[in-house]
N, C-alpha and C positions, 0 to 999 in steps of 0.2 A: 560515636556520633551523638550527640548532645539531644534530646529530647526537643520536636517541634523543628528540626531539622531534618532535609533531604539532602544525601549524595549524590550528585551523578559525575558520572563519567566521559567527559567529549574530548571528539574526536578535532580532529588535527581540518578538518573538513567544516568545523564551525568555526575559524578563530575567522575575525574580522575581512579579515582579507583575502580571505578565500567565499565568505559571502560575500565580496563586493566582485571577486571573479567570476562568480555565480551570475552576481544581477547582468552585470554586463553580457557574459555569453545569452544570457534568456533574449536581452533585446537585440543582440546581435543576430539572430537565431530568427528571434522571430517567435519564441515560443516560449514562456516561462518555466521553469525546473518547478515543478508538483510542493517543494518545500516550502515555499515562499507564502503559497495559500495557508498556510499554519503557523507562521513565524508569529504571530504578534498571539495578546492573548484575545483581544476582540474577535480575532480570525477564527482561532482555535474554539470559540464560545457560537461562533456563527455556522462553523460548521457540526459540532456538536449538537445543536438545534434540528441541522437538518438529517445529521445521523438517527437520531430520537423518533422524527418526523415519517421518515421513507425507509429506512433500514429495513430489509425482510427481521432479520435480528430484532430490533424493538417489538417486533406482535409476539404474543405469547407461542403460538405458533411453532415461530421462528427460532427464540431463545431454548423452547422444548428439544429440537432438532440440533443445535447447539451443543447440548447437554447432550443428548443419546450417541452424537457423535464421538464427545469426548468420552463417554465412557467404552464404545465399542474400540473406538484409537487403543485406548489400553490394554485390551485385550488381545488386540492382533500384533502389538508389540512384542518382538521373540528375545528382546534384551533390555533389560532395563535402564534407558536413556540417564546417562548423567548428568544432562544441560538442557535445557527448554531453551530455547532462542525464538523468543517473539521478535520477527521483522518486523518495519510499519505496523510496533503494535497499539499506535492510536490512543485509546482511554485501556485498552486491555482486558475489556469484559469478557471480550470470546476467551482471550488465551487462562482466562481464571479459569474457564470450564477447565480447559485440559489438563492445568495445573491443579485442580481439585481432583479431577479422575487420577492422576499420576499419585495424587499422594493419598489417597482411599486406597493403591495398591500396595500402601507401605513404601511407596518409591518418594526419595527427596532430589528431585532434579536439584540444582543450581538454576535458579531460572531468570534470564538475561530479558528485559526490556529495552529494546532499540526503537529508536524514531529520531523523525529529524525536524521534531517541532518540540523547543523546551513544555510549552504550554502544555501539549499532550502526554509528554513525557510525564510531570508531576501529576496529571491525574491518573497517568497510568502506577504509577509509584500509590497514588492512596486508592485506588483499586485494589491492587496487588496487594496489601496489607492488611487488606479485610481477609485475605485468604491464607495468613499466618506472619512470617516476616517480614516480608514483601521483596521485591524483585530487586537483582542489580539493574540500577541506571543508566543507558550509555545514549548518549546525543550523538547522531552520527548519519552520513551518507546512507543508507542503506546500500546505495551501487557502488561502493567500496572494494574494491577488486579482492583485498586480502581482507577482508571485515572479521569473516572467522576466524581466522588465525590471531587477528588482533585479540581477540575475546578471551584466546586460551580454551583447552579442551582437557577438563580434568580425566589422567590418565588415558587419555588414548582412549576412553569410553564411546559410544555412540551420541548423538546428538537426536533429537527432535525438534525441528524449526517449522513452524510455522511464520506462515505469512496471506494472514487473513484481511481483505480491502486492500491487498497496495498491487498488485499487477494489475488491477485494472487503471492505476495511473502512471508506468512506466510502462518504455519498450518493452513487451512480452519476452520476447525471444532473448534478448539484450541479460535481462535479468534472470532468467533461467539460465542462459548458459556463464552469465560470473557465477551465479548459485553452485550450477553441478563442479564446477572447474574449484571448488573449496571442499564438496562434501566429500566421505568416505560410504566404499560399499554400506555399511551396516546400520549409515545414518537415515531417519524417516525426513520426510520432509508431510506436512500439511495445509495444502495448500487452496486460498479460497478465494472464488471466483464471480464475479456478477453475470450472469447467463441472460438470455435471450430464449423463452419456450417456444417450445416448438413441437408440434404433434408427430411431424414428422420433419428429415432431416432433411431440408431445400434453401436454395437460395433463398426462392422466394417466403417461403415460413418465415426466413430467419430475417427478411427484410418485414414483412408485419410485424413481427414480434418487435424488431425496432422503433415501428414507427409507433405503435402504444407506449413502448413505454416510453417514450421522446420526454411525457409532461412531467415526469419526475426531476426533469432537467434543467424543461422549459419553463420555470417558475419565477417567480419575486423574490422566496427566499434564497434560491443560488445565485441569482444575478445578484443580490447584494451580499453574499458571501465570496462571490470572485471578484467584483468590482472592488472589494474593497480594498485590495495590494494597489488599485490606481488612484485610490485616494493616498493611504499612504506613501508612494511612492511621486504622488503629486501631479500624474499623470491624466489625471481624468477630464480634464480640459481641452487635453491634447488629443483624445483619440474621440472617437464616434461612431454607432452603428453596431451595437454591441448585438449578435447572433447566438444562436444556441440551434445548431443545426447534427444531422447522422452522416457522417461519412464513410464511407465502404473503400476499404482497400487492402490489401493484402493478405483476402479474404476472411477479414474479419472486421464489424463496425466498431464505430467509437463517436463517441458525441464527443463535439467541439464547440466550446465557446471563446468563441473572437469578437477584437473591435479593429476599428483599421484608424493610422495616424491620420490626422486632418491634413497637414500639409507637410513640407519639405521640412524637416526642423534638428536640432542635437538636444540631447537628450543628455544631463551635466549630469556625473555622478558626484559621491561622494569626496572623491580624491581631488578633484577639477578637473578631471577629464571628461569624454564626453563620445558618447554614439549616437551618430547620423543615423536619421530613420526619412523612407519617401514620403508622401503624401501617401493614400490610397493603399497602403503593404498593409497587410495583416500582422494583426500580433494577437498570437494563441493563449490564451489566458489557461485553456484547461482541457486536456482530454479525456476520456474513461473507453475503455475496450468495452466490447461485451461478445462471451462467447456462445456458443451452441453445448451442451454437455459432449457430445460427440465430437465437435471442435478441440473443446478443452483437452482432450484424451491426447486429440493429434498434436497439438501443440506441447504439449508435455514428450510424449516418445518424441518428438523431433529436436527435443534438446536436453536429451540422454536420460528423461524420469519412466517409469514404470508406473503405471496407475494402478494400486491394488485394491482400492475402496473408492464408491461415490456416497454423497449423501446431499443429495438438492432439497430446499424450502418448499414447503405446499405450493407457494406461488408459483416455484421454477425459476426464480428471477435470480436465484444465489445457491451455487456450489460450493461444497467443500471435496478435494480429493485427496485420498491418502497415499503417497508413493514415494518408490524407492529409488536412486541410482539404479539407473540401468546397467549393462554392462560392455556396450558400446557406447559410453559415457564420455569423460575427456577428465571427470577429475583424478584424486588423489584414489591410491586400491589399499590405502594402509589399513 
């Protein structure tokens, strides 16, 4: 590789025509695919701003907790991981920590950067490079059914995947169980979460605690970082009544930002085809989960992980949990 040059590596899930199956299923749906908010690099700059801005992670705090994570990760490690696999790993500042701890222990993972926004991807690559050679590159699905396997697993070694900020913007359940259905007993997983405080463990707690933190959401800077796919997309004429509201269901909340189309209309894409939208239907521009720590426990064993470690931000507003394949799991025992 030539100097002033990045590789990466994409997936069969980026070429043209599989983002235009993408856009269609979103408005078909009714709800947009989480990648789309990152595809461009305006997007990927807009939301980087608000990363900066509200992350537990940006207070010194936060980054501190980060760090004493990664170093205790290391230690509770009983084999030395031959692959690092950051999921949604965004700019990749959390996954440097780990990747510093791992190799202060004398250990050199392989260590993989996935995401499925090119933009994030390159500053995860000049992240990763302050921290010695820097990472492989891969553009890709993260909900890739066989993602792992695609990656390769030097010698049958254990893995450490992390996947820090992205369950809170997919199906929970969905993505944990293609996760377990790839890993092996021996592999860790690290996994982090946006929380909901709570003094004590109740519905109702856990409905205050949403309703404070609503304004993280409810603001100028995220409405023009998700409005801005309807401008590109040429849509923002079309719809109206943009929200940013907490919805409760399946016993866990999630804020939603929706606008609804104006009238009866089709919606052209790129190829000349074209999806019928109503008047008055909703179209989901963006969700985010938020768990209980005690939540987050249950929702892990219910999709075959074992939690061995916590470690929450001063705030409480963000978890990190450390665990393993359970053994009433469903993946792979090699």
């Amino acid at each position: 590789m030539k100097k002033g040059f990045t590789a990466i590596e994409v997936a069969d899930s980026h070429l043209p025509s599989a983002w235009l199956s993408a856009k269609r299923a979103s408005l078909e749906n009714g709800e947009i695919a989480p990648p789309f908010h990152y595809a461009t690099a305006r997007q990927a700059n807009l939301w980087m701003a608000l990363f900066r801005r509200y992350s537990p992670f940006s207070a010194k705090e936060g980054r501190a907790l980060y760090l004493r994570m990664a170093r205790e990760v290391s230690g509770l490690l009983s084999e030395r991981p031959a692959q690092l696999v950051s999921l949604g790993c965004g700019t990749a500042e959390k996954d440097l920590l780990v990747y510093g701890a791992l190799r202060a222990r004398s250990w050199s993972p392989d260590w993989v950067c996935l995401d499925g926004s090119l933009s994030l991807l390159l500053e995860a690559g000049r992240v990763s490079r302050s921290g010695g050679e820097g990472a492989r590159l891969v553009l890709a699905d993260v909900l890739l059914p066989d993602l792992l396997d695609r990656l390769g697993r030097p010698e049958g070694m254990p893995r450490l995947v992390t996947a820090f900020g992205l369950i809170p913007n997919v199906a929970p359940d969905r993505f944990l169980q293609g996760l377990r259905a790839q890993l092996l007993s021996h592999d860790r997983l690290l996994l982090g979460a946006n929380l909901a405080p709570v003094v004590v463990e109740s519905a109702q707690a856990f409905r205050e605690s949403i309703g404070r933190i609503l304004p993280q959401y409810a603001n100028r800077p995220t409405r023009l970082w998700l409005t801005e796919l309807l401008r590109d997309w040429g849509l923002r004429e079309r719809v109206e009544g943009y929200a940013m509201s907490a919805v409760e269901g399946g016993g866990w909340f999630r804020y939603e930002a929706t606008v609804r189309w104006k009238r009866n209309q089709k919606v052209l894409l790129e190829d000349g085809s074209s999806v019928a939208v109503r008047s008055g239907s909703a179209l989901r521009l963006f969700s985010s989960y938020r768990f209980t720590r005690e939540g987050l426990g249950q929702l892990l064993r219910a999709n075959g992980f074992e939690p061995l470690s916590y470690w929450t931000v001063p705030s409480g507003e963000e978890g990190i949990c450390f665990a393993a394949p359970s053994s009433s799991g469903t993946g792979p025992t090699g």
